[in-house]
C-alpha positions in Angstrom: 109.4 61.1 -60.2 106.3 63.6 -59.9 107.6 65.1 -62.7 107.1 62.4 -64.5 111.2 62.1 -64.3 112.4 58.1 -64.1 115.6 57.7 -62.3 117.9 54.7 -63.6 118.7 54.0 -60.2 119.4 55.0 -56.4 121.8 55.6 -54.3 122.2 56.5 -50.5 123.8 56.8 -47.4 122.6 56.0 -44.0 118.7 57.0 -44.1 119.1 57.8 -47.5 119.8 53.9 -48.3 116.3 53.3 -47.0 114.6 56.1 -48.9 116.9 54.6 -52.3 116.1 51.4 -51.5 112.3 52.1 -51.2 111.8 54.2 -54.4 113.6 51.6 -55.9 111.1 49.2 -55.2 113.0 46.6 -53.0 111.4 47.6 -49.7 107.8 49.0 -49.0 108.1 51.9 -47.0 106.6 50.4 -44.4 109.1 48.3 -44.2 112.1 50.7 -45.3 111.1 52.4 -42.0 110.8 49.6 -39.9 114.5 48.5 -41.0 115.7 51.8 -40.6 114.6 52.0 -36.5 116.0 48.7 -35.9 119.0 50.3 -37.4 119.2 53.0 -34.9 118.0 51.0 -32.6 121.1 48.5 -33.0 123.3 51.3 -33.3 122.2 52.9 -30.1 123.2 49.1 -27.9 126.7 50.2 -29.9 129.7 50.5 -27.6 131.0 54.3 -27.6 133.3 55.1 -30.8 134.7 57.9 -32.5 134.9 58.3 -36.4 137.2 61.0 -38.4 137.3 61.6 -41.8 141.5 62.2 -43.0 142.2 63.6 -46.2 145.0 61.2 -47.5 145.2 58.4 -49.6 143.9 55.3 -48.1 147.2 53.6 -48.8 148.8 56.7 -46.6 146.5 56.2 -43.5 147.2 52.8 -43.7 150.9 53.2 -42.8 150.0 55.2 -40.0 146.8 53.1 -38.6 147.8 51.2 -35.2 146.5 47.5 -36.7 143.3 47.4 -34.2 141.9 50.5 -35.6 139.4 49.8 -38.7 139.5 51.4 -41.8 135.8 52.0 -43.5 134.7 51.6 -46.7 136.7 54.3 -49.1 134.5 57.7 -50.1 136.9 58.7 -52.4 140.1 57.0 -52.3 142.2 59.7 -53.2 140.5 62.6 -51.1 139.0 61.7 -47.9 139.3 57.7 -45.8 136.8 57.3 -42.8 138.8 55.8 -39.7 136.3 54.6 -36.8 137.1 53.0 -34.2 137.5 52.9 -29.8 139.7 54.5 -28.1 140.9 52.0 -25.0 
């Protein structure tokens, strides 16, 4: 944007959802940093998980999910599915 470069839009994940969000206008950054320790914050009173990232289909890792074991949002449907989840 220095450059004098005007970006359409943002997009990011975990911090970077902050720093998108921000540059996008929607937060101030004092707030976009604020929001993004009570993140960490919340996610640190979290209960102990795992999360693996499977290359199959997300129809594929579906068959073979045990049905208390949550599927995230799809990366790319046809490449790589994020299971998370706690082992008991």
């Amino acid at each position: 944007m220095s450059w004098g470069i005007q970006p359409k839009g943002f997009i990011g994940h975990s911090i970077g959802e902050f720093a998108g969000a921000h540059l996008a206008g929607v937060f101030s950054l004092e707030d976009a940093i604020d929001s993004s320790s009570q993140q960490r914050k919340m996610m640190q009173e979290l209960p102990h998980g795992s999360m693996l990232s499977v290359r199959l289909p997300a129809a594929e890792v579906e068959k073979k999910l045990m049905h208390h074991v949550p599927m995230l949002p799809l990366t790319y449907p046809a490449l790589c599915v994020e299971v998370a989840g706690s082992i008991r």
